[in-house]
C-alpha positions in Angstrom: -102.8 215.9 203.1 -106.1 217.5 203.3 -108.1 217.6 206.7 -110.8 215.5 205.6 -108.3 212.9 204.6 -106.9 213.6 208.2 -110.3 213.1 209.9 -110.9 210.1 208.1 -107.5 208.3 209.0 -107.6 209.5 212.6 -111.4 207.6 212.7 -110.3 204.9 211.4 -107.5 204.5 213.6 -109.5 205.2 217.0 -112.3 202.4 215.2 -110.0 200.1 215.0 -108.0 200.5 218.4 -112.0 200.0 219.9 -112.4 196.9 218.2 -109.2 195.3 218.4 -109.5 196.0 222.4 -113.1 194.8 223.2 -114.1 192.3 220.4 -110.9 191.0 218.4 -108.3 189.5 220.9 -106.4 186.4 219.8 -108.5 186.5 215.7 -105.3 185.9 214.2 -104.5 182.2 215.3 -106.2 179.3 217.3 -104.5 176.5 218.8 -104.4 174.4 221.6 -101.1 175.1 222.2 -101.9 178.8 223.1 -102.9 177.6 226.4 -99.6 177.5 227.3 -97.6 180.9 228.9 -99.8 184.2 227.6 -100.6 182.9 223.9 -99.1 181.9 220.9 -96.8 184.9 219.5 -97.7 186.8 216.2 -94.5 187.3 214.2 -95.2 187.6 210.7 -95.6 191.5 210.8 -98.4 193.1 208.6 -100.0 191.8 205.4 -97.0 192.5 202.9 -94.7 190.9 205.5 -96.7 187.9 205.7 -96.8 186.7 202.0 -92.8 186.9 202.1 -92.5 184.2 205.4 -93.0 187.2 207.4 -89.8 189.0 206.8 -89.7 192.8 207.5 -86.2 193.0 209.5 -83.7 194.0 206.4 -86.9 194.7 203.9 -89.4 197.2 203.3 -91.0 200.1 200.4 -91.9 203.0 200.1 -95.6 202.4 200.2 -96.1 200.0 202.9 -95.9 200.7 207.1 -93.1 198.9 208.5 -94.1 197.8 212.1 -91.5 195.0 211.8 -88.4 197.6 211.8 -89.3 200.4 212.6 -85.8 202.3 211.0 -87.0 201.2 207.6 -89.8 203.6 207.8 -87.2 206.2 206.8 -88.3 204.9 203.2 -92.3 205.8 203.3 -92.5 209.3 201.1 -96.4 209.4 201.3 -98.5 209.1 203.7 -99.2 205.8 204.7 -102.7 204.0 206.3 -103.0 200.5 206.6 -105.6 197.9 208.2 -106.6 194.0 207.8 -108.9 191.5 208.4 -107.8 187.7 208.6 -109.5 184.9 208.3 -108.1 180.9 210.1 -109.2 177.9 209.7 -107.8 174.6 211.9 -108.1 171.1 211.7 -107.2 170.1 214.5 -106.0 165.9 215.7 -105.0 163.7 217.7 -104.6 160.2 217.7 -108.3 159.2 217.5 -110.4 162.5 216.7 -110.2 165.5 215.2 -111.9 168.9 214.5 -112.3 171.7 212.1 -112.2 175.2 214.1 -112.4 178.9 212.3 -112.6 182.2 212.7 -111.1 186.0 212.1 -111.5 189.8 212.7 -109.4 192.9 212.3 -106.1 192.3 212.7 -104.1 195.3 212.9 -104.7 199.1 211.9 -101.6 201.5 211.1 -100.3 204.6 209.8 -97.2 206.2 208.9 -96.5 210.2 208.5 -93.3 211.0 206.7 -92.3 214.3 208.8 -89.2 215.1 205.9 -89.2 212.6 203.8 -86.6 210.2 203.3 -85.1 211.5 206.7 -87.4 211.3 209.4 -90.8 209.2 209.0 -93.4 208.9 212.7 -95.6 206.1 212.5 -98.6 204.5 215.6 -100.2 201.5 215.0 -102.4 198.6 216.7 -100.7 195.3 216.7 -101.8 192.3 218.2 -99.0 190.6 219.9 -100.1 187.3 221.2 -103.0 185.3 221.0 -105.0 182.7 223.1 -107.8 181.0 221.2 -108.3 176.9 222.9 -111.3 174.7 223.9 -110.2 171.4 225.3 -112.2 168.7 226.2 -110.9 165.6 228.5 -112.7 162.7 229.9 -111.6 160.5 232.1 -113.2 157.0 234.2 -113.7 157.8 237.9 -111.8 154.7 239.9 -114.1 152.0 241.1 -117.4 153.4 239.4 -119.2 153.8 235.7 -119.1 157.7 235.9 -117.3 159.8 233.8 -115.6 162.8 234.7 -116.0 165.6 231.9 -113.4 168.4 232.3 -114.0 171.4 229.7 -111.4 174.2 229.8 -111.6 177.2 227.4 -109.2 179.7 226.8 -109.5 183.4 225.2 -107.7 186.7 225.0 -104.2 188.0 224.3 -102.3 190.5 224.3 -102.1 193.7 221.7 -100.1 197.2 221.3 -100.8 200.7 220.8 -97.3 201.8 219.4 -95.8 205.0 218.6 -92.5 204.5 217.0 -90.0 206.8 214.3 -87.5 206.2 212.3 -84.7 208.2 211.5 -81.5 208.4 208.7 -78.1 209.0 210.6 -76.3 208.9 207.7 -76.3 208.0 204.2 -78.2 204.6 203.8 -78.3 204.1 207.6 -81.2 204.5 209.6 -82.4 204.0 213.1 -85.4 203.1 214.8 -87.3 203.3 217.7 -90.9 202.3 219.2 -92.6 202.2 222.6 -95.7 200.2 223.1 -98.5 200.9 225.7 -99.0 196.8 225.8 -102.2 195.5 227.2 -104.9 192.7 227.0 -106.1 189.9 229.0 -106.8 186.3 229.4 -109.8 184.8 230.2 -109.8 180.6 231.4 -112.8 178.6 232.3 -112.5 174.8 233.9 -115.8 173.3 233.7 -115.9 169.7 235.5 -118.6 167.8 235.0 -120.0 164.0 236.3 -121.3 161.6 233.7 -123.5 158.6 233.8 -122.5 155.7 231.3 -124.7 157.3 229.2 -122.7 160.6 229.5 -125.7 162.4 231.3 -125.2 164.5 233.3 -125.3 163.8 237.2 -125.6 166.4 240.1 -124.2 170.2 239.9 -121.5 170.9 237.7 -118.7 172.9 238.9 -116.7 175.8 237.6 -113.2 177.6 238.2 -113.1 180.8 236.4 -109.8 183.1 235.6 -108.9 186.5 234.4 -105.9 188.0 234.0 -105.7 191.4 232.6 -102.3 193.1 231.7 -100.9 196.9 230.8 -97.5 197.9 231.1 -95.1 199.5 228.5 -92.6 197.7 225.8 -90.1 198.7 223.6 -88.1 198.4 220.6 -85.0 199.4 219.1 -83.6 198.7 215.2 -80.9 199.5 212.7 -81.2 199.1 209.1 -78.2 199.4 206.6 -78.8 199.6 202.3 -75.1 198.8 200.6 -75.5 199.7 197.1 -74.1 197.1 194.5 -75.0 198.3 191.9 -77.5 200.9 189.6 -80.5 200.2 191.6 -79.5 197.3 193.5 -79.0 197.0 197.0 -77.6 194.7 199.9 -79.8 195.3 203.0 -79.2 194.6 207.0 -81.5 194.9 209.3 -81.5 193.8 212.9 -84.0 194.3 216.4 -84.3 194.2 220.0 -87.5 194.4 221.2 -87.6 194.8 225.3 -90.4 193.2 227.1 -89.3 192.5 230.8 -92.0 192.2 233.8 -95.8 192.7 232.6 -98.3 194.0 235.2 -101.4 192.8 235.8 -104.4 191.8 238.2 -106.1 188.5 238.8 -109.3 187.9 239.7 -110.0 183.6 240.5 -113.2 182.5 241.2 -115.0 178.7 242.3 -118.7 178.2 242.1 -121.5 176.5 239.9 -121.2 176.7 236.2 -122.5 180.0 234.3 -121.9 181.6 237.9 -117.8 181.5 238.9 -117.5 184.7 236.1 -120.0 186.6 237.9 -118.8 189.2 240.5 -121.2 188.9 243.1 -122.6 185.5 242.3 -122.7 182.9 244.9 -119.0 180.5 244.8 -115.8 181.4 246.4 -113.6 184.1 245.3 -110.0 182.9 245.4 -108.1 185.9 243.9 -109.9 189.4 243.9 -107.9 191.6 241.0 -104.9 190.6 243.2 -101.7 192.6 241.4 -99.0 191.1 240.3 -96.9 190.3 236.8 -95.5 187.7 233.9 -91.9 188.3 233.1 -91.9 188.0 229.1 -88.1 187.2 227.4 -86.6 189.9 225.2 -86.2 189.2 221.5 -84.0 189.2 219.1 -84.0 189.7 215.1 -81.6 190.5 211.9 -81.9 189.3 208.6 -80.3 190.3 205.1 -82.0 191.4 202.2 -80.7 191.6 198.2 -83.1 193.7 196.2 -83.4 195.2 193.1 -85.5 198.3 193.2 -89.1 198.0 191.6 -88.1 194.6 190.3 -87.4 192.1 192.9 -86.2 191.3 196.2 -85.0 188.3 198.1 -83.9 187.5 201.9 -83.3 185.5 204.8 -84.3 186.5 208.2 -84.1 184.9 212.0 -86.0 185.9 215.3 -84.7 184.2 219.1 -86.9 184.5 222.4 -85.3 182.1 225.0 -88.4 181.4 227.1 -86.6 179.3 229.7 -86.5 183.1 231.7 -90.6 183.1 231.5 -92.4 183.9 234.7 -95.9 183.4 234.9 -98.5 185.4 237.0 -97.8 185.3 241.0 -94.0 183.7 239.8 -95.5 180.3 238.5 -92.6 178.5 236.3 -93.9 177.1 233.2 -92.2 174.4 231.0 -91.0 176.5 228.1 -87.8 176.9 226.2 -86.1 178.4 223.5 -88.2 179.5 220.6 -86.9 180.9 217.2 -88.1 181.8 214.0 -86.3 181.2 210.3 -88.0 183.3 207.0 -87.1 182.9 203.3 -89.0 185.5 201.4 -89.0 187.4 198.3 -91.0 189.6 196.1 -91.8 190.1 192.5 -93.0 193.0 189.9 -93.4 192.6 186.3 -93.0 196.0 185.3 -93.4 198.6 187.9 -94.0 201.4 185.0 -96.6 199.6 183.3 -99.6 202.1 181.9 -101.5 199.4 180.2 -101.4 196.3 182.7 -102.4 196.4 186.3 -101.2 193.0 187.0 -97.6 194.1 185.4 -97.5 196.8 188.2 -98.4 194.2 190.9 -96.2 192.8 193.3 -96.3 189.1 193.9 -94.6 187.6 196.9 -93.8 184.3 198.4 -91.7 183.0 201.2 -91.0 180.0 203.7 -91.4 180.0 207.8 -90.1 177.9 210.2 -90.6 178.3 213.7 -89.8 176.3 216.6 -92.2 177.3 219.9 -90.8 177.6 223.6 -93.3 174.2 224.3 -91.5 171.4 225.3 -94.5 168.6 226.1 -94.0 164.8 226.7 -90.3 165.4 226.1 -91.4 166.5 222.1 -90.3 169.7 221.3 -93.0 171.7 219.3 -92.8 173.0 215.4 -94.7 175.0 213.3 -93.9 175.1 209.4 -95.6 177.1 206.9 -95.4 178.5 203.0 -96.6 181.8 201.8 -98.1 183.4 199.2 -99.2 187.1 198.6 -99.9 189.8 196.4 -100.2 194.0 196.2 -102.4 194.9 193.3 -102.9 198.6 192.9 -105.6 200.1 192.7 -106.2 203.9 193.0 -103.2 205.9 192.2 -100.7 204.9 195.1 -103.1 202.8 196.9 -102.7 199.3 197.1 -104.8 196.1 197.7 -102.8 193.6 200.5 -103.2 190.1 200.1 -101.3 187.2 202.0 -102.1 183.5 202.2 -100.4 180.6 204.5 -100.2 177.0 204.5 -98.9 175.6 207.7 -98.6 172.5 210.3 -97.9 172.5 213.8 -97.3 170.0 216.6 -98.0 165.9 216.4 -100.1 163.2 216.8 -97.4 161.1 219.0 -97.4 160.6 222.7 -101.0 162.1 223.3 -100.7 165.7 221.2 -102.1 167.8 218.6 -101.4 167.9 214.9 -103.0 171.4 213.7 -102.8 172.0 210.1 -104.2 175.5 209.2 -104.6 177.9 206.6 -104.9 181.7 207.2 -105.8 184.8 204.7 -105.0 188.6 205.6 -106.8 190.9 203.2 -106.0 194.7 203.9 -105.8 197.7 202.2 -102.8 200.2 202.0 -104.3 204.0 201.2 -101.0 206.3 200.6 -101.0 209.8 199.4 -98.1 212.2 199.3 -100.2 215.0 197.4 -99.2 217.0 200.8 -95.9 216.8 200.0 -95.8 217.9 196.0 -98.4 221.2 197.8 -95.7 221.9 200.1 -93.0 222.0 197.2 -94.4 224.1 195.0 -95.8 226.2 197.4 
C-alpha cells in the first residue's frame, strides 16, 4: 500500500473517531425505550452485516471488515477501510398521539490490515455500542386545582468503542479471534417540570434537574470460527463469541436549579452530585450462528445473540427492571456472477435477512419486541472497492397498557475501499 494511501486512511480514521466522540452519539437509533439502563444496544454489525438481519458470527468475505467476529478477519487479503452514515426515521404512538422523529450521522469507521494473509489479519475500528436518543413529554392535573403539571425529560448520548482486535488461523480452516475495546461515552438527562394554567401557560419559574454520566473503561472479546468444506467451493461455517463487559467506570455530575441553568457549572441551583465516581455493571454476551455458503455465489445462515440483563447495575448500584434480552438473524446473500466483465449488477451482491430481538424491558408486566426485515446491496465500483448499502423495516413495543409502538425505517450507506496492490509488490519483489 503506498504512503499516501496510508496517510489518507489514517485521516480518515482519526476524523471519524472526532466525530463519532463529540457530535454523533446514539445517530443510529431513537426510541423511547433507550431511556431505560445505558441505551438501546446496536447489534447488527457494519453495513454488509446489516442487510443480512445482522449476521456476522459464522459469515464474512474477503473484502469486507468483520467487527462482528473478529477470527473471520483471517479471510481479508487486501487492505480493507470502511465507514457509514445512517439515516432513522420513527413514528412513534401511543394510544392517542403520535409523532414522526428522524435523524443520522456517521456511524462507524474501520479498517483491516492483513499482516500475512490468509493467516494473520490486525484490524481497529470505531463502533458505536449503545445508543440513547428520547424526548418524553407527560402532563398530569395537579389534585384540587385547574393547573397542569408539564414534565419534559430528554435523553442523549451512548456509548461507543475504539477497538483494536486480530485474527488469527490455528489450523486449517480454524481461526481465532480477539479484540479489546477502550469503551467510552456518556449520557446526558434533563427533567424539566413546568406549571400550566388551563390554558397551558405557563405560571411562575420552571424547574430543572440535569444529569451526566460519563463512562471509560476497557471491554473485550473473544471468537472462534470454523469452515467445513462440503464440497468444491462450498462450505459449512461455525462461528461463535463472548464479548466481556463487567463493571463500567464513570463520574456523575447532578444538578437542581431554574431551567437553561441546572447544566451550567457554576450557575446558581444546587449541585447534588459533583463528577462523583462510580460504575454500571453491563451483562456479558453471548453469540454463535451457522453459515452454508457457496463461495462467490451465495450464502445462507442462522445466528443468535443472549445478554441476561437481570445482572444489570446502574450507576451508584441502582437496580433497574430489566431482563433477558436475545437476538435471532436469518440472512443470506446473493451474486449473479462474480466474474462478470460486461455487467456490474452481475458482480453485485444482494442481501436480505430477518431480525428478531427481544429487549431486557419488562414494563407494565409486557415484555418488549423489536422485529425487523432487511435488505442490502454491495455494488462495485473501482477495482476491489465496493459501495455498502443496507435498508431495514422494523416495529418495536405496543400501544397496550400506556406504551409505545415505534415503527421505523433505517438506511446505512458506506463505502468499502480495499487494495492489496501491496501485497502483489511484495511478491514479486
Amino acid at each position: 500500500m503506498s504512503k499516501n494511501k496510508l496517510i489518507l486512511a489514517t485521516l480518515g480514521f482519526f476524523l471519524g473517531f472526532i466525530a463519532i466522540s463529540t457530535h454523533s452519539f446514539a445517530q443510529f437509533t431513537s426510541s423511547t425505550y433507550s431511556s431505560l439502563g445505558v441505551g438501546v444496544f446496536n447489534n447488527s454489525g457494519l453495513t454488509q452485516n446489516q442487510g443480512m438481519g445482522g449476521m456476522g458470527i459464522s459469515f464474512g468475505n474477503s473484502y469486507s471488515v468483520n467487527h462482528v467476529n473478529p477470527a473471520i478477519s483471517v479471510k481479508n487479503g487486501a487492505y480493507s477501510f470502511q465507514a457509514a452514515f445512517n439515516y432513522n426515521q420513527l413514528s412513534a404512538a401511543t394510544e392517542s398521539n403520535s409523532e414522526v422523529l428522524d435523524g443520522g450521522g456517521l456511524s462507524y469507521v474501520a479498517m483491516s490490515f492483513p499482516v500475512i494473509p490468509r493467516k494473520f489479519t490486525l484490524g481497529l475500528g470505531l463502533n458505536q455500542l449503545t445508543g440513547v436518543d428520547y424526548n418524553i413529554t407527560v402532563n398530569s392535573p395537579v389534585t384540587n386545582t385547574s393547573l397542569v403539571s408539564q414534565n419534559m425529560i430528554e435523553g442523549k448520548g451512548g456509548l461507543s468503542q475504539v477497538y483494536l482486535q486480530g485474527g488469527f488461523q490455528v489450523y486449517k480452516n480454524l481461526s481465532l479471534g480477539v479484540e479489546g475495546a477502550y469503551t467510552f461515552g456518556s449520557t446526558i438527562r434533563t427533567n424539566q417540570l413546568d406549571l400550566l394554567d388551563e390554558d397551558l401557560n405557563g405560571i411562575g419559574i420552571s424547574s430543572e434537574y440535569y444529569e451526566r454520566l460519563t463512562f471509560s473503561d476497557v471491554t473485550f472479546k473473544g471468537s472462534i470460527y470454523y469452515a467445513q468444506q462440503l464440497g468444491e467451493q462450498k462450505y459449512l461455517n461455525l462461528g461463535a463469541i463472548y464479548h466481556i463487559f463487567g463493571d463500567i467506570s464513570g463520574k456523575e455530575f447532578a444538578k437542581m436549579g431554574e431551567s437553561g441553568q441546572a447544566s451550567i457549572p457554576n450557575s446558581p441551583g444546587d449541585v447534588i452530585s459533583d463528577d462523583v465516581s462510580g460504575s454500571i455493571f453491563l451483562p456479558n454476551k453471548i453469540g454463535y450462528g451457522v453459515t452454508y455458503e457457496k463461495i462467490n455465489k451465495f450464502a445462507i445462515g442462522v445466528e443468535a445473540q443472549f445478554q441476561d440483563f437481570s445482572d444489570y447495575r446502574g450507576f451508584n448500584a441502582s437496580q433497574s427492571n430489566l431482563g433477558n434480552a436475545y437476538k435471532l438473524s436469518l440472512g443470506g446473500q446473493y451474486i449473479p456472477d462474480a466474474f462478470s466483465l460486461e455487467s456490474m449488477l452481475s458482480r453485485s451482491t444482494f442481501r436480505a435477512g430477518l431480525e428478531y430481538e427481544r429487549l431486557p424491558y419488562l414494563l407494565n408486566q409486557n415484555q418488549i419486541d423489536d422485529i425487523g426485515i432487511n435488505f442490502g446491496t454491495s455494488l462495485p465500483i473501482y477495482s476491489l472497492s465496493l459501495l455498502n448499502l443496507a435498508v431495514k423495516v422494523g416495529t418495536r413495543g405496543t400501544v397496550n397498557d400506556g406504551l409505545v409502538r415505534e415503527n421505523y425505517f433505517k438506511v446505512s450507506l458506506g463505502i468499502s475501499i480495499n487494495d492489496n496492490s501491496w501485497f502483489y509488490k511484495k511478491v514479486f519483489e
